[in-house]
Short mmCIF file of the C-alpha atoms (twelve columns), coordinates in Angstrom:
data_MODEL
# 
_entry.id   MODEL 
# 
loop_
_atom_site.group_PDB 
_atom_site.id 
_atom_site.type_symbol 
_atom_site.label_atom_id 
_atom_site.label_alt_id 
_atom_site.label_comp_id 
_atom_site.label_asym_id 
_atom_site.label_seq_id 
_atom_site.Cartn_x 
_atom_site.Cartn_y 
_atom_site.Cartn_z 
_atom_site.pdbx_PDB_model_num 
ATOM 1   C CA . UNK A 1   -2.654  36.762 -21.435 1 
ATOM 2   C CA . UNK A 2   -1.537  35.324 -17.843 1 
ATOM 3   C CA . UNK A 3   0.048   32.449 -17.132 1 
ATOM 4   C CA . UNK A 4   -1.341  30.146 -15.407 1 
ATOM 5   C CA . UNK A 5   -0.733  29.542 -11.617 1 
ATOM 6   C CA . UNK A 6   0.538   26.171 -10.431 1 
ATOM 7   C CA . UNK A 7   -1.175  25.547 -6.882  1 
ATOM 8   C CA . UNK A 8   -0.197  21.846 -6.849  1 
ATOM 9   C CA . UNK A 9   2.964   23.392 -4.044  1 
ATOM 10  C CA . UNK A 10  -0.048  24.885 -2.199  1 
ATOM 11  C CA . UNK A 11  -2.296  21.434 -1.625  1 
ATOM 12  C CA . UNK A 12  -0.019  19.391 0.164   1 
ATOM 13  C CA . UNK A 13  0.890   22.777 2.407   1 
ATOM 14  C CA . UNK A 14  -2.704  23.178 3.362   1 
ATOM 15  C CA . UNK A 15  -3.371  20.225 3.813   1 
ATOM 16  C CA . UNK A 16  -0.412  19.845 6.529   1 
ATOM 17  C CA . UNK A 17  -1.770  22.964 8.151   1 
ATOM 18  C CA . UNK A 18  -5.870  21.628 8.231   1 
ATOM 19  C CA . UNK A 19  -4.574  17.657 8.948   1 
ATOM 20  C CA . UNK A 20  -1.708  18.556 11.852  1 
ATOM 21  C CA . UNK A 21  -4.948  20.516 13.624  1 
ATOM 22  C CA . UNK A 22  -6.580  17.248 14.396  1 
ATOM 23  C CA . UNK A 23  -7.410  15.906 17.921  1 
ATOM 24  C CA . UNK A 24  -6.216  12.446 19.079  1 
ATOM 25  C CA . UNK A 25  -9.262  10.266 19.275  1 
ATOM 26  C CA . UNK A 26  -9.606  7.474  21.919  1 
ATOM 27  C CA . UNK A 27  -9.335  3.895  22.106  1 
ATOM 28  C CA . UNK A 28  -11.681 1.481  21.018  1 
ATOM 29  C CA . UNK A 29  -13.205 -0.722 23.805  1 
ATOM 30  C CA . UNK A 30  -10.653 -3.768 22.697  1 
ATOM 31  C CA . UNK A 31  -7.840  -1.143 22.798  1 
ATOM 32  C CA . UNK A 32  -7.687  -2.095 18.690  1 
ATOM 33  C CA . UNK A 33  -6.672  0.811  16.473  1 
ATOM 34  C CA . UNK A 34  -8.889  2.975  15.054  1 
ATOM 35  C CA . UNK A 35  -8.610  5.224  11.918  1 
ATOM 36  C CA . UNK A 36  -10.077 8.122  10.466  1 
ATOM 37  C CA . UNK A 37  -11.534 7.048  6.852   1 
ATOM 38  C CA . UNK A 38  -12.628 8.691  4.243   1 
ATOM 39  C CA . UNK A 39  -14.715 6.824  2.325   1 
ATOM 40  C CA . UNK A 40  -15.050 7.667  -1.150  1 
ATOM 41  C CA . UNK A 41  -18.079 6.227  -3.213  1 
ATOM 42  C CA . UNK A 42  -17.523 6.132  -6.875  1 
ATOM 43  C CA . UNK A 43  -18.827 4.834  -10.230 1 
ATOM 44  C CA . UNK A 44  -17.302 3.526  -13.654 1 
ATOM 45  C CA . UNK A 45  -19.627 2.028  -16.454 1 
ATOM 46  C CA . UNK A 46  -22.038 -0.197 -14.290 1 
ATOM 47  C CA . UNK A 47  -19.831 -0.871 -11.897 1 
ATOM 48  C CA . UNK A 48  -20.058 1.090  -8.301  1 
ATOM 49  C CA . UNK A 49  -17.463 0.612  -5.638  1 
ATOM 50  C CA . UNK A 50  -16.341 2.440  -2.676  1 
ATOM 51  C CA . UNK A 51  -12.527 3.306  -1.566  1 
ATOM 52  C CA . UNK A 52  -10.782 4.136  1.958   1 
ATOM 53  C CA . UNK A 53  -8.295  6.341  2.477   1 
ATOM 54  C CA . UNK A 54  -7.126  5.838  6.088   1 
ATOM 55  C CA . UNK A 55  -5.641  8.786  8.181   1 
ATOM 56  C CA . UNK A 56  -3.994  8.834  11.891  1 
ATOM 57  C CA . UNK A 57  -6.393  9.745  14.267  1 
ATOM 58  C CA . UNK A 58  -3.156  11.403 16.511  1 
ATOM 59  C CA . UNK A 59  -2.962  13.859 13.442  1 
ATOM 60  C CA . UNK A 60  -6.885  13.856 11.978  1 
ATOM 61  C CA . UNK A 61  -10.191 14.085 13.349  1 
ATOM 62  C CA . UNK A 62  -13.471 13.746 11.527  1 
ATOM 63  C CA . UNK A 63  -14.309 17.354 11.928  1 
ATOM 64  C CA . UNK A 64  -10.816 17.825 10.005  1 
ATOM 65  C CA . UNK A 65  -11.625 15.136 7.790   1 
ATOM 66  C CA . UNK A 66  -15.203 16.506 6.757   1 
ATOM 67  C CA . UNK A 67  -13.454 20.076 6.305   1 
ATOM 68  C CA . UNK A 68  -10.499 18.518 3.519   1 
ATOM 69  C CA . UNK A 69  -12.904 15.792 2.489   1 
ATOM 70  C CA . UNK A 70  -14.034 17.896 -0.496  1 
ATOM 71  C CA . UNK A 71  -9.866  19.030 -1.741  1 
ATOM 72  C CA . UNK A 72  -8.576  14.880 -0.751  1 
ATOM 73  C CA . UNK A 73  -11.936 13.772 -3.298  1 
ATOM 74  C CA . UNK A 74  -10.769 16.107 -5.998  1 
ATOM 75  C CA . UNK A 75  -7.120  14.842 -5.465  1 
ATOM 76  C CA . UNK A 76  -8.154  11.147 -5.807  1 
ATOM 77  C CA . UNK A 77  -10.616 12.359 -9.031  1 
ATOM 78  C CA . UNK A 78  -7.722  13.613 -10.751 1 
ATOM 79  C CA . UNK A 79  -5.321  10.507 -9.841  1 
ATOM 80  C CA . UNK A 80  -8.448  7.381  -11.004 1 
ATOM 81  C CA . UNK A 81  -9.798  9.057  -14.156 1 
ATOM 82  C CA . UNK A 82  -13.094 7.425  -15.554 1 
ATOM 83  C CA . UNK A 83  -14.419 7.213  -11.997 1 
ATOM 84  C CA . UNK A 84  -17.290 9.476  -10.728 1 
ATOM 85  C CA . UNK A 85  -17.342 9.823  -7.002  1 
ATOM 86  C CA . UNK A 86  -21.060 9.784  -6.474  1 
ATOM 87  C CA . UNK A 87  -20.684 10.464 -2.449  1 
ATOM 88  C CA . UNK A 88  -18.050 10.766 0.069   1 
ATOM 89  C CA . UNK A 89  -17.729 10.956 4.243   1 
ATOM 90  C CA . UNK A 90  -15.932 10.656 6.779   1 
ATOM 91  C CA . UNK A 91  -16.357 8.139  9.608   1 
ATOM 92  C CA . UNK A 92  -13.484 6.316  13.049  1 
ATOM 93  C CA . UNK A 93  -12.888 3.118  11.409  1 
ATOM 94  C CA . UNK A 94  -11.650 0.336  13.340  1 
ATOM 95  C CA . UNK A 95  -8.133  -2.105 12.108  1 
ATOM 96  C CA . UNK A 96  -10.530 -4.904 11.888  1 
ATOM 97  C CA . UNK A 97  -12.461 -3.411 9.265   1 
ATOM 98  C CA . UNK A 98  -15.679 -2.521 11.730  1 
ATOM 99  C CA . UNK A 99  -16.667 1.264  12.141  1 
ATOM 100 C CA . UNK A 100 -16.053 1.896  15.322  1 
# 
């Protein structure tokens, strides 16, 4: 029999390697702060809500974002058991709460 691997040293590795390739992204027009989100839609019972998680857009793009998306869902699966992400993407969010 083998014994099983641990690859939880491995995650945060790759993902410093796939988020520190990210391209800075530019100013909104009000010069407000903008974010990369991944927005994570997810179910429990009857109830349906969706959940941010906000990235720098100096150290992530949305092309990096897209690429991790899948490995950062699984992460937050394992971390809010009883939820079932029905959808996720990735979108430049603005600090007021409007996409940008």
């Amino acid at each position: 029999m083998t014994e099983a691997r641990n690859y939880s040293r491995l995650i945060p590795l790759f993902l410093l390697l796939t988020f520190s390739a990210g391209h800075p992204a530019q100013p909104s027009e009000a010069g407000r702060a903008t974010f990369v989100e991944l927005r994570i839609s997810a179910c429990r019972d009857d109830e349906c809500r969706d959940f941010s998680l906000l990235f720098d857009p100096f150290e992530v793009s949305v092309m990096t974002c897209m690429m991790s998306a899948q490995q950062q869902a699984a992460l937050w699966s394992a971390s809010h058991p009883g939820w079932n992400i029905t959808r996720f993407t990735c979108s430049m969010h603005g600090a007021d709460g409007l996409e940008a």
